[in-house]
FIPAMAR-680104 format. One record per residue (C-alpha): x, y, z; residue number from 1. Coordinates in nm, 2 decimals. Each point is the difference from the previous one (the first is absolute). Example, Ala and Ser with C-alpha at 12.3 -4.5 7.8 and 13.67 -1.06 7.14 Angstrom:
2
<atom px="1.23" py="-0.45" pz="0.78" n="1"/>
<atom px="0.14" py="0.34" pz="-0.07" n="2"/>
This chain:
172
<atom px="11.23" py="-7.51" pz="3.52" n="1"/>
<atom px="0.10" py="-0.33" pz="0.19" n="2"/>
<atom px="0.38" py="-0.07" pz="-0.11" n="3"/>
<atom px="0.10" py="-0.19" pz="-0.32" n="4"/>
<atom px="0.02" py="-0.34" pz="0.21" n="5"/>
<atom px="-0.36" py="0.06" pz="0.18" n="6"/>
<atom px="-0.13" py="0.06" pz="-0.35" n="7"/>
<atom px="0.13" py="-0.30" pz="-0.13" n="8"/>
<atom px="-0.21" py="-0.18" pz="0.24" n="9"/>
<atom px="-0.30" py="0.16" pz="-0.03" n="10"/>
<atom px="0.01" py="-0.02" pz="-0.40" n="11"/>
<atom px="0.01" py="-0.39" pz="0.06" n="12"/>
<atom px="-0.25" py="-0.02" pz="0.29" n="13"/>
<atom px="-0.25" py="0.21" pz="-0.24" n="14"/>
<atom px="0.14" py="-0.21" pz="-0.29" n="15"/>
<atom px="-0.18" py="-0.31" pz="0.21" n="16"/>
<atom px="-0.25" py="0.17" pz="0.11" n="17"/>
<atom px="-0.15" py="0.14" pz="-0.34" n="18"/>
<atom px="0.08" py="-0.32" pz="-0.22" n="19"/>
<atom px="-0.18" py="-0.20" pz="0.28" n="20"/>
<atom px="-0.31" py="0.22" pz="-0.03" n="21"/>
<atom px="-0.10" py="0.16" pz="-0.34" n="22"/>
<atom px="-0.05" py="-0.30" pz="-0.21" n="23"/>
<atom px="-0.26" py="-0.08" pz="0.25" n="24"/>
<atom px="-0.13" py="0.39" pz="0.00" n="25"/>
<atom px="0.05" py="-0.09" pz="-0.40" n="26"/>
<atom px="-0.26" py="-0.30" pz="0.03" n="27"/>
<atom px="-0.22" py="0.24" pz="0.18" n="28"/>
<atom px="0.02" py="0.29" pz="-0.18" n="29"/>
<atom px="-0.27" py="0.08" pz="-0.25" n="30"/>
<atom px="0.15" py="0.31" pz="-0.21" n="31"/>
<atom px="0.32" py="0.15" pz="-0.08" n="32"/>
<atom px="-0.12" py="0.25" pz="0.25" n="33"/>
<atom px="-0.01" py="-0.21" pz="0.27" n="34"/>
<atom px="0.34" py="-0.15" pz="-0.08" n="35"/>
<atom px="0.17" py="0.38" pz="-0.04" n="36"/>
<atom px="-0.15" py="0.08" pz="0.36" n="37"/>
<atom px="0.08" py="-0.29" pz="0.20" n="38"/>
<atom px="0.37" py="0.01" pz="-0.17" n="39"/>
<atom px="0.09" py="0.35" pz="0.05" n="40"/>
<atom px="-0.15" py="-0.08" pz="0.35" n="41"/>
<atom px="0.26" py="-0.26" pz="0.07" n="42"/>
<atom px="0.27" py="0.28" pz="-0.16" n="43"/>
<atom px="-0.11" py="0.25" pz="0.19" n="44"/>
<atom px="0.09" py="-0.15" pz="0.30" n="45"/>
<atom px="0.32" py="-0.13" pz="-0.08" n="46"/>
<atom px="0.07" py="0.40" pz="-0.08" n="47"/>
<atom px="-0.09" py="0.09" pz="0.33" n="48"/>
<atom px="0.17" py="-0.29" pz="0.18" n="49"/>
<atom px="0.32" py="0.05" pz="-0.21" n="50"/>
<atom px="-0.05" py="0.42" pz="0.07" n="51"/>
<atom px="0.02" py="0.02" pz="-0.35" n="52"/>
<atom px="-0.11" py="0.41" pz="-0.13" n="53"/>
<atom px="-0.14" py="-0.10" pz="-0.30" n="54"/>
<atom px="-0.35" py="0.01" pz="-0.06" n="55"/>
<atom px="-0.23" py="-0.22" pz="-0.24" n="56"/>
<atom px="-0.22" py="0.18" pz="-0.24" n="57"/>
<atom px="-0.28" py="-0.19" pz="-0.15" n="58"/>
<atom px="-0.16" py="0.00" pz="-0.35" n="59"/>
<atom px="0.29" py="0.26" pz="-0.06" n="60"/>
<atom px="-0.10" py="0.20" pz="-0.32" n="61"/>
<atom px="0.25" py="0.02" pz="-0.26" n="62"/>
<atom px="0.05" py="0.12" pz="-0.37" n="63"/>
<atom px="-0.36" py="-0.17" pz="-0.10" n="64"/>
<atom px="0.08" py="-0.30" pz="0.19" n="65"/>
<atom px="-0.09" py="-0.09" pz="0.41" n="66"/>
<atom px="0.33" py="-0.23" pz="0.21" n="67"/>
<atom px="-0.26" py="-0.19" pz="0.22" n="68"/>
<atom px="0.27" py="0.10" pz="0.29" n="69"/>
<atom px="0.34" py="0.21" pz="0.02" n="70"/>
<atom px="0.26" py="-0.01" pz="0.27" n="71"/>
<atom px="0.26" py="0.26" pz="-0.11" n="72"/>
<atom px="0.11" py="-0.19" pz="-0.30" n="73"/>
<atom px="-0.11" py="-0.38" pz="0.08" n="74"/>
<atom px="-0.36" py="0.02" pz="-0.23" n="75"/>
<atom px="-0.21" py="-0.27" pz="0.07" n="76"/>
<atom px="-0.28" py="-0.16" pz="-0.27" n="77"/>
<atom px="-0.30" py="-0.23" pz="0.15" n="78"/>
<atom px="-0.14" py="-0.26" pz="-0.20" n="79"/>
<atom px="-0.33" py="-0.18" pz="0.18" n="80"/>
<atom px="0.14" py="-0.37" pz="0.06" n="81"/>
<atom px="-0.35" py="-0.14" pz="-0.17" n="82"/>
<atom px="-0.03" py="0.23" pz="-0.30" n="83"/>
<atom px="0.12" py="-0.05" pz="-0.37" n="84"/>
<atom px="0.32" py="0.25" pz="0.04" n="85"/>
<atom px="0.11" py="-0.20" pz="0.35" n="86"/>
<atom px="0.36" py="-0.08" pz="-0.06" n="87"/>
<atom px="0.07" py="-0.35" pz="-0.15" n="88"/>
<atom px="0.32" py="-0.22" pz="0.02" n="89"/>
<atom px="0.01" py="0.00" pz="-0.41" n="90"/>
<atom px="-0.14" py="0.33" pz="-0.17" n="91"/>
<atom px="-0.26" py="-0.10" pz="-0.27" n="92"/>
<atom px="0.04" py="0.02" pz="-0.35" n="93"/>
<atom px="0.39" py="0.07" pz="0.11" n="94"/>
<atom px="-0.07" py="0.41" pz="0.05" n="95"/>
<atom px="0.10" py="0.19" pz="0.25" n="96"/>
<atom px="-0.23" py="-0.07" pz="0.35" n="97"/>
<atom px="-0.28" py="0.35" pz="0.04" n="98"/>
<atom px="0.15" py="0.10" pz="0.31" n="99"/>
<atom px="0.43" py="0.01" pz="-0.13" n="100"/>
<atom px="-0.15" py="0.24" pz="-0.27" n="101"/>
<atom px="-0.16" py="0.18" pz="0.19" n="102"/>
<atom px="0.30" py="0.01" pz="0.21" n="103"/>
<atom px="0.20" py="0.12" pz="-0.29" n="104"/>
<atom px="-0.25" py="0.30" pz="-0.07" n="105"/>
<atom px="0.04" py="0.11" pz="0.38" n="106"/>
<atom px="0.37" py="-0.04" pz="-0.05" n="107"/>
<atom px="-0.02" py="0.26" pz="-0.29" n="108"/>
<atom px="-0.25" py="0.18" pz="0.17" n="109"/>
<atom px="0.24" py="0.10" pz="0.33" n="110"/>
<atom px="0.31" py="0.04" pz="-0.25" n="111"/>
<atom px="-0.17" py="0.25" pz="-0.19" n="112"/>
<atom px="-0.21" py="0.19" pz="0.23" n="113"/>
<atom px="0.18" py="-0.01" pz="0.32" n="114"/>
<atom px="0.35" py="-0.03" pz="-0.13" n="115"/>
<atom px="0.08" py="-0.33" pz="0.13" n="116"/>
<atom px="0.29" py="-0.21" pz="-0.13" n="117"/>
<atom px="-0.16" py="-0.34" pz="-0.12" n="118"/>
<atom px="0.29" py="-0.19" pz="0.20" n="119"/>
<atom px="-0.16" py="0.17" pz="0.34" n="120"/>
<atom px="-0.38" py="-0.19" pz="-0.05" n="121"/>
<atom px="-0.10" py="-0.32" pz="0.10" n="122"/>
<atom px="-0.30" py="-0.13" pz="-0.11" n="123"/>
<atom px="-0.19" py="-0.31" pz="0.14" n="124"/>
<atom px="-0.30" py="-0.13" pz="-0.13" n="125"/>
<atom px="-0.22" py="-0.22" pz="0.25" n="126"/>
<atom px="-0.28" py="-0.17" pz="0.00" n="127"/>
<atom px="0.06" py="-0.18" pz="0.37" n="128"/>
<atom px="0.07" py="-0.32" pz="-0.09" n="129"/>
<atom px="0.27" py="0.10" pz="-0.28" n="130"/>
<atom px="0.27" py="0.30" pz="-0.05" n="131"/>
<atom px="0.21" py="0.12" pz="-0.28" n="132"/>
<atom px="0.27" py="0.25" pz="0.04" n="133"/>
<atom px="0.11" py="0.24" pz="-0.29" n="134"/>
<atom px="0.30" py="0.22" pz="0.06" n="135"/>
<atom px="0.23" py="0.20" pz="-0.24" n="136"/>
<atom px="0.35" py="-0.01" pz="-0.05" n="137"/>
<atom px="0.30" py="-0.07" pz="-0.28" n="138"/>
<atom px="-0.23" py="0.20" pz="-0.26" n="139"/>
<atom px="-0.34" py="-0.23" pz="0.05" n="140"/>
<atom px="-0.27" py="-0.09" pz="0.21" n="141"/>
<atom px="0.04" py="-0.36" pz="0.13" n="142"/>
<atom px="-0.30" py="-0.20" pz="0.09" n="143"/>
<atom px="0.00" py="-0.25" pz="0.26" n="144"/>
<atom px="-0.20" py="-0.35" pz="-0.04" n="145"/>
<atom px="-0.33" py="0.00" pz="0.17" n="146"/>
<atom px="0.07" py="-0.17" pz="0.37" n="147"/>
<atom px="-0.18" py="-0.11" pz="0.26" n="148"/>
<atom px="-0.06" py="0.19" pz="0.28" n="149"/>
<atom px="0.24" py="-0.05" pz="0.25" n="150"/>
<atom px="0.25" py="0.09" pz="0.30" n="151"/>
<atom px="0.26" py="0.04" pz="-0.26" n="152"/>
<atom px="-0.21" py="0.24" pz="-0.24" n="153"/>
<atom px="-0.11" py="0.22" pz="0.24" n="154"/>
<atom px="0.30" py="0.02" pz="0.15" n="155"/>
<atom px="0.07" py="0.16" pz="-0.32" n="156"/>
<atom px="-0.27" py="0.22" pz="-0.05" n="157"/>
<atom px="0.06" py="0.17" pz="0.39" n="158"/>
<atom px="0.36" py="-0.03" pz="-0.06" n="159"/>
<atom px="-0.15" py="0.30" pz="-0.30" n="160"/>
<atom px="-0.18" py="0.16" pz="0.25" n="161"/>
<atom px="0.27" py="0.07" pz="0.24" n="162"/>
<atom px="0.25" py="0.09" pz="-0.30" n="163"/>
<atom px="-0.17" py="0.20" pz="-0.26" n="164"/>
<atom px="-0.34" py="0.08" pz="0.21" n="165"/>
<atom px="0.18" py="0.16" pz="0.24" n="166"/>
<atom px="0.35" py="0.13" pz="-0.12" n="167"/>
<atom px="-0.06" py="0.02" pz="-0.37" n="168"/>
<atom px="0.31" py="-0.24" pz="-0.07" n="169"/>
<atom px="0.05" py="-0.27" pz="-0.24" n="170"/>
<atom px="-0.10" py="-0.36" pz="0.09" n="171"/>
<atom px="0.13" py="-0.32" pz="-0.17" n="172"/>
């Protein structure tokens, strides 16, 4: 694994890299599916370049439900960028966004079947042009606002994968 300053660089070079490109795959993109494989993709190589040992397991089967992808404990929900669950800058109706519940279920999932503390997931919803983050910690989940794709956001999200993908320690 390249040394904590080499990472550094390589999280924000990626960071670039990635916002640069998947709202443009987004635009393309004509299913979730095609969204979830061009992502994990871009994080695949990122693993490899960063010599991460974490793998990513797709449409990972838990307690009745699926995680579209799992990197030790970062789980990752797709939305397709054009469909009605695609993440919006103001939920409708003022519930909860599709993809944070279903966040919350794989949360609950992982806690209760493989025994993971809830402040050791981080969950992302995507949908290539927009993130949210949800994360545990003083005794409840906290839900980020939906932003934009960007060098910042996915700085955050491989930031994840190099801390809990690969070590199994908490990120904030």
């Amino acid at each position: 694994m390249p040394s904590e300053q080499n990472i550094e660089r390589l999280i924000q070079e990626s960071a670039r890299a990635i916002a640069q490109s998947l709202p443009q795959w987004a635009d393309r993109a004509r299913t979730e599916a095609d969204l979830r494989q061009r992502c994990n993709e871009l994080f695949n190589k990122f693993i490899e370049k960063a010599g991460l040992l974490v793998e990513g397991r797709l449409e990972y089967f838990i307690k009745g439900g699926r995680a579209d992808s799992k990197y030790g404990a970062v789980i990752i929900e797709y939305k397709n960028p054009r469909g009605p669950q695609r993440i919006t800058i103001r939920p409708r109706n003022g519930r909860p966004q599709h993809v944070v519940v279903q966040l919350l279920e794989r949360f609950q999932a992982l806690h209760e079947v493989e025994r993971i503390p809830l402040s050791r997931l981080f969950g992302v919803g995507c949908d290539g042009k927009r993130l949210i983050f949800v994360t545990y910690g003083a005794d409840r989940f906290e839900i980020s606002e939906p932003q934009n794709v960007s060098r910042y956001s996915i700085e955050r999200l491989l930031r994840a994968l190099v801390s809990l993908g690969a070590e199994g320690r908490s990120f904030l």
